[in-house]
The first five atom37 places (N, CA, C, CB, O) and aatype in JSON, in Angstrom:
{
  "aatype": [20, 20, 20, 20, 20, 20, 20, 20, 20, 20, 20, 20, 20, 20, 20, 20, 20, 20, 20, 20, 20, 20, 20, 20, 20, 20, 20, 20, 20, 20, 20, 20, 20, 20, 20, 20, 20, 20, 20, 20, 20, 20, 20, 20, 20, 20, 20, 20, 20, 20, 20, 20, 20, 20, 20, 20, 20, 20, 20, 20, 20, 20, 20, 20, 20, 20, 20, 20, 20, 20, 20, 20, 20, 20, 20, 20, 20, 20, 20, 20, 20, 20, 20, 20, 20, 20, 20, 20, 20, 20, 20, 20, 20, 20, 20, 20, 20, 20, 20, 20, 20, 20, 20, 20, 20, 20, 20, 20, 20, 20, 20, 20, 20, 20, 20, 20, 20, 20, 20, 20, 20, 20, 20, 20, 20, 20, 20, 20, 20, 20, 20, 20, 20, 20, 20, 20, 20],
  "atom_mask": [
    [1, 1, 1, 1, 1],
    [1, 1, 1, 1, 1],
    [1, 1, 1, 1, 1],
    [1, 1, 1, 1, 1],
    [1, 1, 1, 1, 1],
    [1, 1, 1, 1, 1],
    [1, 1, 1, 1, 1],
    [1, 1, 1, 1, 1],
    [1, 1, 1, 1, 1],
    [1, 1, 1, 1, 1],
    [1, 1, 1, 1, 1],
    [1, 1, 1, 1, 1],
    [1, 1, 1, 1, 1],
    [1, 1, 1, 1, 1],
    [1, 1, 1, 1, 1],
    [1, 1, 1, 1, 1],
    [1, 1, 1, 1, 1],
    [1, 1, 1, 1, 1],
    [1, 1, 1, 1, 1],
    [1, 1, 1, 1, 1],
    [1, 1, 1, 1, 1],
    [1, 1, 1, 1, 1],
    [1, 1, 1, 1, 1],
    [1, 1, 1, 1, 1],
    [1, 1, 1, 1, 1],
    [1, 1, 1, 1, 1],
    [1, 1, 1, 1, 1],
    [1, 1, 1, 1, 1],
    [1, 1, 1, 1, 1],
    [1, 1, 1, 1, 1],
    [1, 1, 1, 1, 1],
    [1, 1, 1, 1, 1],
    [1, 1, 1, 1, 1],
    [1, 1, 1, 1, 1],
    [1, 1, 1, 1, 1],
    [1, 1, 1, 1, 1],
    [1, 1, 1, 1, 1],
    [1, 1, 1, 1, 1],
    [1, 1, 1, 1, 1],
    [1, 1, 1, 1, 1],
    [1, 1, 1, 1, 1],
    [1, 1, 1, 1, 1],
    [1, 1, 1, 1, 1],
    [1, 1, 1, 1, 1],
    [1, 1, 1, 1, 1],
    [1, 1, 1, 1, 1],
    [1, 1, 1, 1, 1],
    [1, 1, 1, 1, 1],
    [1, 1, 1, 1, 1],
    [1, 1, 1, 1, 1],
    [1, 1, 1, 1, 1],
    [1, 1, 1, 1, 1],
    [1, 1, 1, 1, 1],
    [1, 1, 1, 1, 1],
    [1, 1, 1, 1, 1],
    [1, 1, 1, 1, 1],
    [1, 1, 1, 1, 1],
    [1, 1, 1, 1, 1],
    [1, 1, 1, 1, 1],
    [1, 1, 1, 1, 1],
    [1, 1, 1, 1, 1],
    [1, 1, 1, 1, 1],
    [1, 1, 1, 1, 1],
    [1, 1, 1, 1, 1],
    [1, 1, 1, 1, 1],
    [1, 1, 1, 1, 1],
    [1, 1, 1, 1, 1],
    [1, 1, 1, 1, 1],
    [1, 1, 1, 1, 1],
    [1, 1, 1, 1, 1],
    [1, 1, 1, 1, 1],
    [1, 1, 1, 1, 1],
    [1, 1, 1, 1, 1],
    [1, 1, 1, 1, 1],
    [1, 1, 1, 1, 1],
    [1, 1, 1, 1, 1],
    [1, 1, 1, 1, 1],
    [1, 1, 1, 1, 1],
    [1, 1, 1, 1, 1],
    [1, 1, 1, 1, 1],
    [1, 1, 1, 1, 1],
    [1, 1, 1, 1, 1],
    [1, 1, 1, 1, 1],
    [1, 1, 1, 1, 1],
    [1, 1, 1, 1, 1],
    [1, 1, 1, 1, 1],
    [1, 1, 1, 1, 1],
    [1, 1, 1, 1, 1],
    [1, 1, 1, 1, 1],
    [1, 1, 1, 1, 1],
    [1, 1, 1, 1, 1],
    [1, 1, 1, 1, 1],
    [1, 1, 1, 1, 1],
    [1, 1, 1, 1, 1],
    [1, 1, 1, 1, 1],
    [1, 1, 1, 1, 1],
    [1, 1, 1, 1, 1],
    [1, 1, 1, 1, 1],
    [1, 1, 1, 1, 1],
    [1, 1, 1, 1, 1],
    [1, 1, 1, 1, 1],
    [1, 1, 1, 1, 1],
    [1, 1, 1, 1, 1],
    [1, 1, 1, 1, 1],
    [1, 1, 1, 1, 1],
    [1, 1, 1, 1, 1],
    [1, 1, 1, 1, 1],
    [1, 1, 1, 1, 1],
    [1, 1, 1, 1, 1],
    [1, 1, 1, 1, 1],
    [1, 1, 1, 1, 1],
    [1, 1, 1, 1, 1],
    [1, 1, 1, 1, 1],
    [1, 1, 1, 1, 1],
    [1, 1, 1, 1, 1],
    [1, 1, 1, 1, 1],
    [1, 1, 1, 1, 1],
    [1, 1, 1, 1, 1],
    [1, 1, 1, 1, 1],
    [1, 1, 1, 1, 1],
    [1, 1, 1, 1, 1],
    [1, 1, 1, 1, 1],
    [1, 1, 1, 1, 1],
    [1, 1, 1, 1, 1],
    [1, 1, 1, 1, 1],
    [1, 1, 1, 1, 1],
    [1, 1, 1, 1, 1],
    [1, 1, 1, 1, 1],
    [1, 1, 1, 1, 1],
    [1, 1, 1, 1, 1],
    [1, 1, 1, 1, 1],
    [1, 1, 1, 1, 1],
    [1, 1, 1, 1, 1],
    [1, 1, 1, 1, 1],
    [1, 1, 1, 1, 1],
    [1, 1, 1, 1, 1],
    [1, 1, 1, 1, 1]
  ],
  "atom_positions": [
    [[136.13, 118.68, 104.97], [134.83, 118.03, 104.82], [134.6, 117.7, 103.34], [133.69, 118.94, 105.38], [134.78, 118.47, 102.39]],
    [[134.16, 116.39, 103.29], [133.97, 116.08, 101.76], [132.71, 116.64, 100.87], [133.88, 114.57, 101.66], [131.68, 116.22, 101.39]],
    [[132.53, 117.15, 100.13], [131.24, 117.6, 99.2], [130.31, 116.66, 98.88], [131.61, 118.11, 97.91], [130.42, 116.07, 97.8]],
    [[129.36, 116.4, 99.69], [128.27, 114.93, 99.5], [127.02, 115.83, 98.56], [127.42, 114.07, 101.53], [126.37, 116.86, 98.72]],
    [[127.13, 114.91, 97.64], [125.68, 115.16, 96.58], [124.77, 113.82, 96.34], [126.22, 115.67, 94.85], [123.67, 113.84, 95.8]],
    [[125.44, 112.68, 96.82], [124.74, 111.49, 96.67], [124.72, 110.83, 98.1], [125.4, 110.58, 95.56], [125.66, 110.88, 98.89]],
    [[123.32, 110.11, 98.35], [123.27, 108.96, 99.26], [122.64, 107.98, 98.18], [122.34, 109.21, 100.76], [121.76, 108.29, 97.38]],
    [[123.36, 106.56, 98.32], [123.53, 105.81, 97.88], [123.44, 104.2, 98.81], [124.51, 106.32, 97.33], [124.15, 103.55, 99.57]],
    [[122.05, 104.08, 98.17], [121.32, 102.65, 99.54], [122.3, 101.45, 97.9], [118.05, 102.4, 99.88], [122.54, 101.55, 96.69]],
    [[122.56, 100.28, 99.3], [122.43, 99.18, 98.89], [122.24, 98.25, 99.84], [123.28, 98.93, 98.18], [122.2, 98.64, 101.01]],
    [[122.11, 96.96, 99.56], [121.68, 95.86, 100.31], [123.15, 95.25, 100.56], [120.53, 94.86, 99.51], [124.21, 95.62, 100.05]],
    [[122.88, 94.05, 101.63], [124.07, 93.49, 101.48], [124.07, 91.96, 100.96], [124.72, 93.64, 102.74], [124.95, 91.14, 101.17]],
    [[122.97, 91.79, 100.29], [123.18, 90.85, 99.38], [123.16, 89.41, 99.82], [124.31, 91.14, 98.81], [123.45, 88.39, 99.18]],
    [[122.75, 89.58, 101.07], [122.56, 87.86, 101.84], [121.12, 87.84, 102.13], [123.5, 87.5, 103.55], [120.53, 88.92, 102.14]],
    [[120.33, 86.48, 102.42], [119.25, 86.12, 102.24], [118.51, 87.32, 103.39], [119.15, 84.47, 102.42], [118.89, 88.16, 104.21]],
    [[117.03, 86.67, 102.77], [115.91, 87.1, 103.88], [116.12, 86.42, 104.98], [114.44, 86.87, 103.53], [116.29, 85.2, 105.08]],
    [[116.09, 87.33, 105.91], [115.96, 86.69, 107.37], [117.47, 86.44, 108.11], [115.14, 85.11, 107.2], [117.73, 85.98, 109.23]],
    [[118.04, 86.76, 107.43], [120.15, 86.04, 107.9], [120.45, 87.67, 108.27], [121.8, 85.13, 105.83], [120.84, 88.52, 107.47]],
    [[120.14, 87.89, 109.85], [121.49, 89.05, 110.41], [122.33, 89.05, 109.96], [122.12, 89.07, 111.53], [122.57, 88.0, 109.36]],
    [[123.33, 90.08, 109.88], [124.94, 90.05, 109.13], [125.06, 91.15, 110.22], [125.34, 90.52, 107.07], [124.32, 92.08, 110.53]],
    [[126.38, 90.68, 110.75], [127.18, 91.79, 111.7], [127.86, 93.01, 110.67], [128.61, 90.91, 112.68], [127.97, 92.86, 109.45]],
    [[128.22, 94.06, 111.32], [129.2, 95.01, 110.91], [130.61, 94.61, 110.44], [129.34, 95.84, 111.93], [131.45, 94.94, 109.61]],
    [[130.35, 93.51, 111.67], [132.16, 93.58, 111.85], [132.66, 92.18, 110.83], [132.81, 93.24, 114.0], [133.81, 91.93, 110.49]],
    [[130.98, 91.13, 110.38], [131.84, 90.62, 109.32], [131.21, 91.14, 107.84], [131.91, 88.93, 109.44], [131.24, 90.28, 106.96]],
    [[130.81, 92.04, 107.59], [130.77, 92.85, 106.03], [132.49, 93.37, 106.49], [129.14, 94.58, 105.72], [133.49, 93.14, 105.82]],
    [[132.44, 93.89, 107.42], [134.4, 94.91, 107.54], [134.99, 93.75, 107.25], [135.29, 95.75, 109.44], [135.91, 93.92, 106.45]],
    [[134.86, 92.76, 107.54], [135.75, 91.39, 107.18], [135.72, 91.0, 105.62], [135.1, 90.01, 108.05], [136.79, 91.04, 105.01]],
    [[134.2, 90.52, 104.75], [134.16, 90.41, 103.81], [135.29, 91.97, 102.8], [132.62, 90.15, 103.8], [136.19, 91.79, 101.98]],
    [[134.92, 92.9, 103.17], [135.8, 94.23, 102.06], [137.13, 94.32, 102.7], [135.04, 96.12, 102.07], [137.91, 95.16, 102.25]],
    [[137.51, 93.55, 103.72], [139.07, 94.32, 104.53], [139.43, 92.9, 104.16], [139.26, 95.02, 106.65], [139.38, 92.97, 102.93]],
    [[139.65, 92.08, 104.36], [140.1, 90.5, 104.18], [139.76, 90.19, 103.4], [139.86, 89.53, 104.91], [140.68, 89.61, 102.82]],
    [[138.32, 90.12, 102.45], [138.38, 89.27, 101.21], [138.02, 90.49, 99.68], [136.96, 87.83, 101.48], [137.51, 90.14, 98.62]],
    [[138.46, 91.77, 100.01], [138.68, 92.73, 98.91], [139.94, 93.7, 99.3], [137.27, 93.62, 98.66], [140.33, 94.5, 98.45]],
    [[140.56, 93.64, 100.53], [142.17, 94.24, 100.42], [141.58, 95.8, 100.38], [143.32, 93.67, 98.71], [142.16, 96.63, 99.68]],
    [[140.55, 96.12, 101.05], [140.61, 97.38, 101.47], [140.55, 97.76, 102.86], [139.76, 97.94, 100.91], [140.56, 96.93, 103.77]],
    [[140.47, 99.36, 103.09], [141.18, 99.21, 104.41], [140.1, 99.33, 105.18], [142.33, 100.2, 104.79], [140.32, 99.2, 106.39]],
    [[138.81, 99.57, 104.82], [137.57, 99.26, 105.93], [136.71, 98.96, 104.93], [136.96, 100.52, 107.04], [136.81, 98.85, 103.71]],
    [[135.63, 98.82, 105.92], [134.12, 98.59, 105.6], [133.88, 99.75, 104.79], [133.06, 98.5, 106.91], [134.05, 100.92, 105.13]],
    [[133.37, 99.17, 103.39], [133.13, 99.95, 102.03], [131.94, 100.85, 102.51], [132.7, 98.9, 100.58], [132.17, 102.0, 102.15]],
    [[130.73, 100.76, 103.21], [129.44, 101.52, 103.58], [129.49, 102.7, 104.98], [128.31, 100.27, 103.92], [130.26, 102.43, 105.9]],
    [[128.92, 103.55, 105.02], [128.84, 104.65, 106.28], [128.14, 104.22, 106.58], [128.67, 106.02, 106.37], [128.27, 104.94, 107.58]],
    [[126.7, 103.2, 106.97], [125.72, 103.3, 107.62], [125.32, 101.72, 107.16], [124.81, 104.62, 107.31], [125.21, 101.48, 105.96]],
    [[125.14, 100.86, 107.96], [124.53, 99.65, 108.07], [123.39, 100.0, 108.81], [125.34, 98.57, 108.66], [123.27, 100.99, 109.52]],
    [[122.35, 98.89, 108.53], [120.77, 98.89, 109.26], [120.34, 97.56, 109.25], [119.53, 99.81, 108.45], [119.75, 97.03, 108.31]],
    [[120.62, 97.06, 110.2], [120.4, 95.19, 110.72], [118.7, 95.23, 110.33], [120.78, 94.68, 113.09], [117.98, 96.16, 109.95]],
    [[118.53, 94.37, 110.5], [117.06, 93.85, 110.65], [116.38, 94.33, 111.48], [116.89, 92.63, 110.9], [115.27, 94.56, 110.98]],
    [[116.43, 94.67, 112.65], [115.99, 95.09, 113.75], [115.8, 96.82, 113.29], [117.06, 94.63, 115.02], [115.1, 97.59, 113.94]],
    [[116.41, 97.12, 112.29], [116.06, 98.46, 112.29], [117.37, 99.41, 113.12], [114.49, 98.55, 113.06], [117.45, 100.64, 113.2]],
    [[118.11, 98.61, 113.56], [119.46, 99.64, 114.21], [120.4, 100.13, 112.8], [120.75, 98.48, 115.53], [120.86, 99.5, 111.84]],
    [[120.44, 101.66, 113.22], [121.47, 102.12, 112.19], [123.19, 102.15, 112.76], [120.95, 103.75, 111.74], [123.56, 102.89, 113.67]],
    [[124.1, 101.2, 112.03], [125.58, 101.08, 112.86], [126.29, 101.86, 112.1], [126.37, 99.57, 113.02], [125.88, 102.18, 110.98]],
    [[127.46, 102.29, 112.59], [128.68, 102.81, 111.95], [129.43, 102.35, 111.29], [129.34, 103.16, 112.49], [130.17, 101.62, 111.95]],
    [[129.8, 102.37, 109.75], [130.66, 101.9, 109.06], [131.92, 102.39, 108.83], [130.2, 101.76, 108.21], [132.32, 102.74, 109.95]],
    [[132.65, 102.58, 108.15], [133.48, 103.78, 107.48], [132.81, 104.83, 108.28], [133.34, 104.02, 105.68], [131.63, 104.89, 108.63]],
    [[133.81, 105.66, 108.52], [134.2, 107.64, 108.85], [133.39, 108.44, 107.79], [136.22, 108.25, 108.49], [134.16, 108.6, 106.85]],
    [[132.09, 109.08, 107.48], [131.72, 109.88, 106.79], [133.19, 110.7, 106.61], [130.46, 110.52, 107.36], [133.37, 111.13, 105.47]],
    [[133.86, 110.87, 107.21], [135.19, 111.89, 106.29], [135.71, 111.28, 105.21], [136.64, 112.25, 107.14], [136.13, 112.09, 104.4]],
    [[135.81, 110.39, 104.97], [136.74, 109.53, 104.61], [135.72, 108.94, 103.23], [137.25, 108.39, 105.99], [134.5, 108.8, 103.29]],
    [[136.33, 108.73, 102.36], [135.25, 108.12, 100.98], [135.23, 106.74, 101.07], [135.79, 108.44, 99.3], [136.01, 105.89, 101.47]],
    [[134.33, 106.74, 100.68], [133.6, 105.27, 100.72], [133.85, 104.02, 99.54], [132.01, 105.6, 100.63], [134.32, 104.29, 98.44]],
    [[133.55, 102.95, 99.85], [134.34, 102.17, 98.53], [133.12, 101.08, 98.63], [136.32, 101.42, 98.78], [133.16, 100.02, 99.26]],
    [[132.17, 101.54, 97.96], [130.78, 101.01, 97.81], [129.99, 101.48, 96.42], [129.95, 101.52, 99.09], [128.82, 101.12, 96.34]],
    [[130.54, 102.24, 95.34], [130.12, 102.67, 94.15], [131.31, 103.2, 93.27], [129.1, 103.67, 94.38], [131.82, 104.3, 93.46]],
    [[131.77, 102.17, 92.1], [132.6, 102.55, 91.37], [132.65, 103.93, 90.74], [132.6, 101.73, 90.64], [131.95, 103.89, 89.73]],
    [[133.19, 105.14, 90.91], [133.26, 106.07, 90.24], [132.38, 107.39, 91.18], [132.74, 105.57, 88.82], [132.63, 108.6, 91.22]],
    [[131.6, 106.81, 91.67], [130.67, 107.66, 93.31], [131.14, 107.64, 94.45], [129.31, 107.08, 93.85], [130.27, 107.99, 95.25]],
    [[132.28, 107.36, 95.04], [132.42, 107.12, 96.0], [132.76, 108.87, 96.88], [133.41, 105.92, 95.88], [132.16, 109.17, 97.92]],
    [[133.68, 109.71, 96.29], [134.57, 110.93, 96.32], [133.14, 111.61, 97.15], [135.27, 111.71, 94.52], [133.19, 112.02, 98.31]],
    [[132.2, 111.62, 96.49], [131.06, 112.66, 96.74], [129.75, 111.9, 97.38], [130.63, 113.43, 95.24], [128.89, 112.66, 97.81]],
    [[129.53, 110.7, 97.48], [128.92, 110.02, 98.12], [128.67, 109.34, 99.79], [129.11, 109.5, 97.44], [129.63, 109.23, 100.55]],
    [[127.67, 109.05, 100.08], [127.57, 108.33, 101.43], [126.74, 106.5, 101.14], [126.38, 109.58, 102.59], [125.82, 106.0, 100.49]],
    [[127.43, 106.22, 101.77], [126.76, 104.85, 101.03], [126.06, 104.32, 102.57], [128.22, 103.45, 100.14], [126.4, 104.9, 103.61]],
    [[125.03, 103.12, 102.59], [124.0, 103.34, 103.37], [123.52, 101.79, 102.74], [123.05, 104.89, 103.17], [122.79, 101.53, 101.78]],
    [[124.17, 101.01, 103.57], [123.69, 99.5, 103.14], [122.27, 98.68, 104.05], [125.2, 98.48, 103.41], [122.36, 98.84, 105.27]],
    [[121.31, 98.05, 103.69], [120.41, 97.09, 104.57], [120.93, 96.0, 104.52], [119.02, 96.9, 104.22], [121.52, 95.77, 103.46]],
    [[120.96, 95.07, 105.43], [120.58, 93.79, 105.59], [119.94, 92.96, 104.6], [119.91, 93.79, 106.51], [118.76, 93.19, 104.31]],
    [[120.45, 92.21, 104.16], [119.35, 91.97, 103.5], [119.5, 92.07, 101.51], [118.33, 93.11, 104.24], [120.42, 92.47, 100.79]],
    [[118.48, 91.64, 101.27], [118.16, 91.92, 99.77], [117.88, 90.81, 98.88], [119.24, 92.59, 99.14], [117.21, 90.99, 97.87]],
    [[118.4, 89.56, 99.23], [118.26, 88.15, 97.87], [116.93, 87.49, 99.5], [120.75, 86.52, 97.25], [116.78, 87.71, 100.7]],
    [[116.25, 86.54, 98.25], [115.33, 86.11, 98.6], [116.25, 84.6, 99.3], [114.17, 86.11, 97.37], [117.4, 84.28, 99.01]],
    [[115.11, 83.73, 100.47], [116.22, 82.53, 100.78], [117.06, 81.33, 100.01], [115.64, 81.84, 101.56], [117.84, 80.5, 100.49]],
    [[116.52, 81.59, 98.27], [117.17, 80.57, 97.96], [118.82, 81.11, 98.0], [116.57, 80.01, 96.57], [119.64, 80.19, 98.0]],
    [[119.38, 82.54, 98.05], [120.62, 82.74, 98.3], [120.87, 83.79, 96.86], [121.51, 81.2, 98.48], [121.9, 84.47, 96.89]],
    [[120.0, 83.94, 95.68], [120.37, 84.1, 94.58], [119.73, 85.05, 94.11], [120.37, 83.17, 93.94], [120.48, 85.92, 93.66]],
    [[118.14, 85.38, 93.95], [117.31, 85.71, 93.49], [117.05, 87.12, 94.26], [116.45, 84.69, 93.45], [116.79, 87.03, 95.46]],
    [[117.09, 88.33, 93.72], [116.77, 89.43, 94.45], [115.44, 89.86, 94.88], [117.21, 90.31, 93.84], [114.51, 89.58, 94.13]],
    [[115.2, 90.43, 95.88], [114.19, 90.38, 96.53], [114.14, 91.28, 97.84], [114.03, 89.1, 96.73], [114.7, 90.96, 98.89]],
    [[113.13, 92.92, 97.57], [113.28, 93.48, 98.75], [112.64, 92.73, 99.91], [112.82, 94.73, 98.64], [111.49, 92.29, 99.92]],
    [[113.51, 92.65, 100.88], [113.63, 91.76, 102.18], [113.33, 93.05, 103.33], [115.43, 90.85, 102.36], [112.63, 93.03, 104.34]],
    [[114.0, 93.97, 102.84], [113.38, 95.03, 104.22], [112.36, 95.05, 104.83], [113.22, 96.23, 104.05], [111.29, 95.22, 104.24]],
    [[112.45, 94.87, 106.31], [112.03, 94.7, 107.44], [111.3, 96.37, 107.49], [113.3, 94.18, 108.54], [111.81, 97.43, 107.13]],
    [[110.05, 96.12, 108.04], [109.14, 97.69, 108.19], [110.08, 98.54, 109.07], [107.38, 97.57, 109.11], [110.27, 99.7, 108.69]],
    [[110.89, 98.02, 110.55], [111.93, 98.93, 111.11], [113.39, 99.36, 110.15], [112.38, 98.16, 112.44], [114.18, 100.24, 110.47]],
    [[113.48, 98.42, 108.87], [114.65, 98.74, 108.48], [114.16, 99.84, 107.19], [115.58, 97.32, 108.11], [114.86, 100.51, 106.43]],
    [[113.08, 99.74, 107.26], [112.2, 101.42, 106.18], [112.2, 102.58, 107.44], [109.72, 101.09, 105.47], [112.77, 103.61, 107.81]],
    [[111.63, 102.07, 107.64], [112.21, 103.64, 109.2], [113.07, 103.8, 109.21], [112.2, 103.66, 110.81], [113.29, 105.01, 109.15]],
    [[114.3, 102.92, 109.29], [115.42, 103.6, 109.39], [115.93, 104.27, 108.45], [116.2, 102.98, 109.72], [116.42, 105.4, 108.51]],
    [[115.8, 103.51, 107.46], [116.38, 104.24, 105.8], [115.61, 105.59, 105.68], [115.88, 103.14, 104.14], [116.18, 106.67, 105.82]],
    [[114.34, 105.46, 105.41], [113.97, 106.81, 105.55], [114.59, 108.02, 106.99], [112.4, 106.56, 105.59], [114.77, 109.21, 106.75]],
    [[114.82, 107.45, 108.28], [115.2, 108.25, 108.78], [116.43, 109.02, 108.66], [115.04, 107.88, 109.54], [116.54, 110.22, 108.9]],
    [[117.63, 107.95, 108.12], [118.64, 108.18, 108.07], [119.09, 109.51, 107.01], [119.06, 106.98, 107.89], [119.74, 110.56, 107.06]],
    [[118.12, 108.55, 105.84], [117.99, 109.95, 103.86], [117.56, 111.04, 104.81], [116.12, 109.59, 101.96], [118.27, 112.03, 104.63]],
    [[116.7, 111.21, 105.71], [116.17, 112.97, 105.88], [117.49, 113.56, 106.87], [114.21, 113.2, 106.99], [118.11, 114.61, 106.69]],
    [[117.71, 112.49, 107.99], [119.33, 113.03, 108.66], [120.0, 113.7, 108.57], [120.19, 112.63, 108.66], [120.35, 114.63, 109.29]],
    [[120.5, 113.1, 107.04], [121.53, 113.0, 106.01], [121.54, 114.3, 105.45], [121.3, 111.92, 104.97], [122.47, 115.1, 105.55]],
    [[119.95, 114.54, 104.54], [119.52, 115.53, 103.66], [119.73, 117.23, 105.21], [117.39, 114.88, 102.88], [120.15, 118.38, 105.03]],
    [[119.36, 116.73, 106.14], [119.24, 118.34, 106.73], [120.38, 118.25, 106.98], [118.29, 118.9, 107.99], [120.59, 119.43, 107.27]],
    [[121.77, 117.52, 107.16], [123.03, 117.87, 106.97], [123.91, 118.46, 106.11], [123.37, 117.23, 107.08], [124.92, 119.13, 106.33]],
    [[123.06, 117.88, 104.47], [124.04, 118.22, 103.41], [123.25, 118.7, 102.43], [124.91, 117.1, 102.92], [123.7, 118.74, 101.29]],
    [[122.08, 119.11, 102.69], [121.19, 119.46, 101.97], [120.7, 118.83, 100.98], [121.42, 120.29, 101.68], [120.98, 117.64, 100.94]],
    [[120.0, 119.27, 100.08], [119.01, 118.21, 99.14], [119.46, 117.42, 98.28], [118.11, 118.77, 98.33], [118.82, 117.3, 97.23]],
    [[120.68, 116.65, 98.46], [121.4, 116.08, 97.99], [120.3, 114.61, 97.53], [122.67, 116.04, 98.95], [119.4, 114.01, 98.12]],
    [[121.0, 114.49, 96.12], [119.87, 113.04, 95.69], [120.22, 111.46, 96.3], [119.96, 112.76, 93.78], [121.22, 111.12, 96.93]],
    [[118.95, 110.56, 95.84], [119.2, 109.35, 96.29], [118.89, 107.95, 95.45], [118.56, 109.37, 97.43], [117.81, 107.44, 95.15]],
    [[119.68, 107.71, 95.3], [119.83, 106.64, 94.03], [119.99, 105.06, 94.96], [121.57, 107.09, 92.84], [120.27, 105.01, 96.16]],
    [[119.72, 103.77, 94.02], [120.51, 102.63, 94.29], [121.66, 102.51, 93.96], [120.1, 101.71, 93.92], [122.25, 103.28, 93.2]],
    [[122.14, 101.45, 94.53], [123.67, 100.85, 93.56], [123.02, 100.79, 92.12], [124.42, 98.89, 94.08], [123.39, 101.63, 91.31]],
    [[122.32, 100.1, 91.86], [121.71, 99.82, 90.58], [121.65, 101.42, 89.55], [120.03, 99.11, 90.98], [121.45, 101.5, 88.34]],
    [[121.84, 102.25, 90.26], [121.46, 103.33, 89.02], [122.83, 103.57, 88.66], [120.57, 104.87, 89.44], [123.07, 104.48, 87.87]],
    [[123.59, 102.99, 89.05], [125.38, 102.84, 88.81], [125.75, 101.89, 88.32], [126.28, 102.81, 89.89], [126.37, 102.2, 87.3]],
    [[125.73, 100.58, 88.5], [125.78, 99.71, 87.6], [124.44, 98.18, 87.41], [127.26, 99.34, 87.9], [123.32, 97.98, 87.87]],
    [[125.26, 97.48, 86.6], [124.62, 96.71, 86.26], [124.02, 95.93, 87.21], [125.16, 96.22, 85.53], [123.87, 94.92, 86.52]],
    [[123.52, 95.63, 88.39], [123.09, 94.91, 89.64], [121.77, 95.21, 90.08], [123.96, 95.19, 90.73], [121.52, 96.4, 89.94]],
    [[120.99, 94.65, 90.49], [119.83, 94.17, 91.3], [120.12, 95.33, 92.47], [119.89, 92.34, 91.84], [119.21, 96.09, 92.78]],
    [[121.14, 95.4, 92.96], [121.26, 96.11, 94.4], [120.53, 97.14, 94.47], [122.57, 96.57, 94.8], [120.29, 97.45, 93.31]],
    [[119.98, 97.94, 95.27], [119.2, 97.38, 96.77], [118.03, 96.44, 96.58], [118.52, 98.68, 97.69], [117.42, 95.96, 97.54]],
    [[117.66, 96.13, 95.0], [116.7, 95.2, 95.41], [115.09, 96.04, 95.17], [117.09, 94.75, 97.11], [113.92, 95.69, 95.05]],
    [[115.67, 96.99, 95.2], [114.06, 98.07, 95.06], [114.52, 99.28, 93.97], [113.48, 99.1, 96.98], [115.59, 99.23, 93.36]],
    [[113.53, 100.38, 93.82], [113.98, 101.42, 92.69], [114.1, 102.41, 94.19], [112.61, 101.95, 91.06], [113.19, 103.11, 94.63]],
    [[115.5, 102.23, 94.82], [115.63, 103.66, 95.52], [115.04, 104.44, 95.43], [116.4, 104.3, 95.41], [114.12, 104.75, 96.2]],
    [[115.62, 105.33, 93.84], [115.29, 106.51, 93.87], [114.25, 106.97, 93.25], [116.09, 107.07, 93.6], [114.32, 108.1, 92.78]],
    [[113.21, 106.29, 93.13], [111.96, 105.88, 92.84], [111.03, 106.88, 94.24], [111.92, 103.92, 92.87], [110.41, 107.93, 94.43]],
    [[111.64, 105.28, 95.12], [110.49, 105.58, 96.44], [111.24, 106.79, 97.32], [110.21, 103.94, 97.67], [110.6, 107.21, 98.28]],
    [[112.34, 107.29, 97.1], [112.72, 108.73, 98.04], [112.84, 110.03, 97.18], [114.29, 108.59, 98.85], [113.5, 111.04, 97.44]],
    [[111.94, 109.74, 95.97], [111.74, 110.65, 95.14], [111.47, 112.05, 95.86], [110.71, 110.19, 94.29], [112.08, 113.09, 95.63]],
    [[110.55, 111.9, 96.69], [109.84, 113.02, 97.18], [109.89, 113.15, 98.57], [108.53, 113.01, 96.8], [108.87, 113.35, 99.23]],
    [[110.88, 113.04, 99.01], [111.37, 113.29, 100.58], [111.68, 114.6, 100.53], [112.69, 112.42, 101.16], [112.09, 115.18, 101.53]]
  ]
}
């Protein structure tokens, strides 16, 4: 079992309002980045459904240098419709889920923290101050 101290939200970086399947983000990181799955453990469509990404056993390839000890936990979502401009897009079911998922998560691995992509590098991603608003979960 891997030692998780981080959950780690990001967006996936396509407009407001544009569903994105599972199976083509696994396409975008397996076919157009030459890895061997889907970089995230946990997708959350619009609708608020939480899907399976990557094997929580298995490390994740969604945060340069975080991945070993991390769970990564992507939305739908995040740039506003011109395609470019960031912009939290989360859907009120896709905050339920995120929040449901961080407390899940937390009574699994205990009080482990929760950051954006952004508190890792230079990017907009998720689009909000994560670890701002799950400060106090």
């Amino acid at each position: 079992m891997r030692n998780i101290n981080k959950i780690i939200i990001h967006c996936s970086a396509t407009r407001e309002g544009q569903e994105v399947s599972v199976a083509t983000i696994r396409d975008w990181h397996v076919v157009g980045n030459g890895w061997s799955d889907i970089g995230y453990h946990y997708i959350i469509s619009l609708n608020g459904d939480v899907e399976l990404g990557r094997p929580i056993s298995i490390s994740g390839a969604h945060t340069k240098g975080q991945n070993e000890n991390s769970i990564g936990v992507c939305y739908i979502g995040g740039v506003e419709k011109d395609g470019k401009t960031p912009k939290d897009t989360r859907t009120d079911k896709q905050k339920l889920s995120l929040l449901n998922i961080i407390k899940t998560l937390r009574s699994i691995y205990g009080d482990v923290g929760v950051y954006g992509h952004r508190d890792f590098a230079p990017k907009a991603c998720p689009s909000f101050d994560a670890t701002k608003e799950y400060s106090k979960i």
